[in-house]
N, C-alpha and C positions, 0 to 999 in steps of 0.2 A: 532586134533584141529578143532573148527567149527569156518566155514568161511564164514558162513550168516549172514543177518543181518537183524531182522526187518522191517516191513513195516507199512507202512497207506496207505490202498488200498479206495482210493475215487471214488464216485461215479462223473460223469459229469456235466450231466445236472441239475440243480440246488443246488448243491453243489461248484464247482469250476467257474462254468457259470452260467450266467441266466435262467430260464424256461421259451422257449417260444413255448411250445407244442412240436413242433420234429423242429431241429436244422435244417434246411436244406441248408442255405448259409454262408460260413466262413465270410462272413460282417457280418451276424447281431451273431457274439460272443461278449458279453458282459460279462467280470469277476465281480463276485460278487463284491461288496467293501471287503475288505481285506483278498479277497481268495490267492492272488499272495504273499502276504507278509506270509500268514500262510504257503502257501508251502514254503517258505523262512526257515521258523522258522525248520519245519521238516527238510532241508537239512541239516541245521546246527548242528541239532541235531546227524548226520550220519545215517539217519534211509531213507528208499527207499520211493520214492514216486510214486504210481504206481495207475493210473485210471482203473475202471474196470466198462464197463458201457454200459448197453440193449440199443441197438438201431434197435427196434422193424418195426420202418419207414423203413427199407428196405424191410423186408417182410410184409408190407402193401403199399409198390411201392411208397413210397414221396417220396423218394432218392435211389441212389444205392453205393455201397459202396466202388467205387471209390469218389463218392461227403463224406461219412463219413470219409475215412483217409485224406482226404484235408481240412475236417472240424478239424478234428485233429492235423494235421501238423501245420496248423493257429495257433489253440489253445495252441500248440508247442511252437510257435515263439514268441506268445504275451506275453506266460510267461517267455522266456528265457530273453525276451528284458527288463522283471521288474526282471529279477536275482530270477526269480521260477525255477527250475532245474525237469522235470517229468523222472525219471527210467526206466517206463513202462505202454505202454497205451494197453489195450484191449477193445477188444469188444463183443456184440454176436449178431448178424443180424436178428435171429429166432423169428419165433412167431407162437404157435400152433394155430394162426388162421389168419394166413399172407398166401400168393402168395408163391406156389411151385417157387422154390425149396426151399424157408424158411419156408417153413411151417413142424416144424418138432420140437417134442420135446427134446430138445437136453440136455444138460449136462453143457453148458456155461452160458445159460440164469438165471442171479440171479430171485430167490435163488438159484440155483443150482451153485456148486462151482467150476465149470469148467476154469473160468477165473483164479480165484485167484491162484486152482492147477496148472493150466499150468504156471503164474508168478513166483512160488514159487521152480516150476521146472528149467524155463527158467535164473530168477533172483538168485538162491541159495537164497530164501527167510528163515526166523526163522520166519514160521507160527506161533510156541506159543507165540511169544512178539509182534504178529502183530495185527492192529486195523483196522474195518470196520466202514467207516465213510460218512454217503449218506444222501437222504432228503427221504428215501421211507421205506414203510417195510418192503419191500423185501432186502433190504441194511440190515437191521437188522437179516433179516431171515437167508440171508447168514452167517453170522457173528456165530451166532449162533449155526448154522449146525456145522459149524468148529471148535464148542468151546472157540470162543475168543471173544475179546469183540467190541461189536456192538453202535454206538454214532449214533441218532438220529438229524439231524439239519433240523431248522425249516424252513430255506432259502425254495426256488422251491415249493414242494408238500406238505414240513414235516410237517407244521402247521394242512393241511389238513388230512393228514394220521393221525398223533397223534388222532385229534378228531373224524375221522372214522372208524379208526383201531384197538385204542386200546384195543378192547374187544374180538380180535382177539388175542392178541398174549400171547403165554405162557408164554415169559419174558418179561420186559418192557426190553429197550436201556438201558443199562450201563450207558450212559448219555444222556440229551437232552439240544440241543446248540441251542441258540441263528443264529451262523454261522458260517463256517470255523473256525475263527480265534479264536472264542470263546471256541472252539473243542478242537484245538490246544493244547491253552492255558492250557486247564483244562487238556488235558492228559498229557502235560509235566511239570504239576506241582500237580499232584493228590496223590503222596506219601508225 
């Protein structure tokens, strides 16, 4: 009997929060407009809700990552207080051009799929019914490595990525959203 369940693995910053370059104090978190409600719609659905998301500011010294899981815990709270429920938050500190000891190319930092495996390790995740859903396109690249499907949202970077990117990538996004909730929407009603 298989006892996983699907996910929607989101990215952070500009995805479920606002982009305001590197997040560094749990005051200035601001939720998109109807990101809290779309993580609503995923719980309801029984499917996992799980961040997974570069925070590159460590190893370039804005913050240290006791201020990132407190940026986190925030972002924790803000949602549980609008009835958003998050499964599982990751992260990756690294940047191969960041401050020893994060300077280091690692396996977590999207694209690379270190977060999502260890979620899917930690959480009993069903990687093939799960979705990668960010404003970047490395959100997509990840998504893709993995063989599932990748949603592009315009909220944070994605409008900029779209038009800088696209002649970069060998697939386009599976979809491109408006925001969260428009994501949501289309993936729980795309059959």
């Amino acid at each position: 009997m298989d006892f996983s369940k699907p996910s929607i693995f989101l990215d952070r910053d500009g995805t479920i929060c606002e982009e305001v370059g590197y997040l560094r104090r749990k005051e200035d978190i601001r939720l998109i407009d109807g990101a809290a409600k779309a993580i609503q719609m995923i719980n309801q659905e029984n499917w996992l809700v799980v961040v997974v998301s570069n925070q590159s500011g460590v190893a370039r010294g804005y913050l240290n990552e006791d201020e990132v899981k407190s940026i986190n815990k925030e972002l924790l709270r803000i949602l549980e207080a609008q009835g958003a429920k998050i499964d599982g938050m990751y992260y990756c500190p690294h940047h191969p051009e960041g401050n020893p000891p994060y300077r280091i190319n690692c396996s977590c930092r999207k694209p690379s799929p270190g977060m999502i495996l260890k979620a899917v390790n930690d959480l009993h995740v069903n990687l093939g019914k799960s979705v990668v859903i960010g404003d970047k396109f490395s959100d997509i690249q990840t998504a893709q490595g993995l063989h599932i499907p990748g949603i592009l949202l315009l909220t944070g970077y994605g409008r900029e990525e779209l038009d800088h990117q696209k002649d970069k990538w060998d697939r386009q996004p599976d979809y491109i959203a408006n925001n969260l909730m428009e994501a949501i929407t289309w993936w729980f009603n795309r059959e």
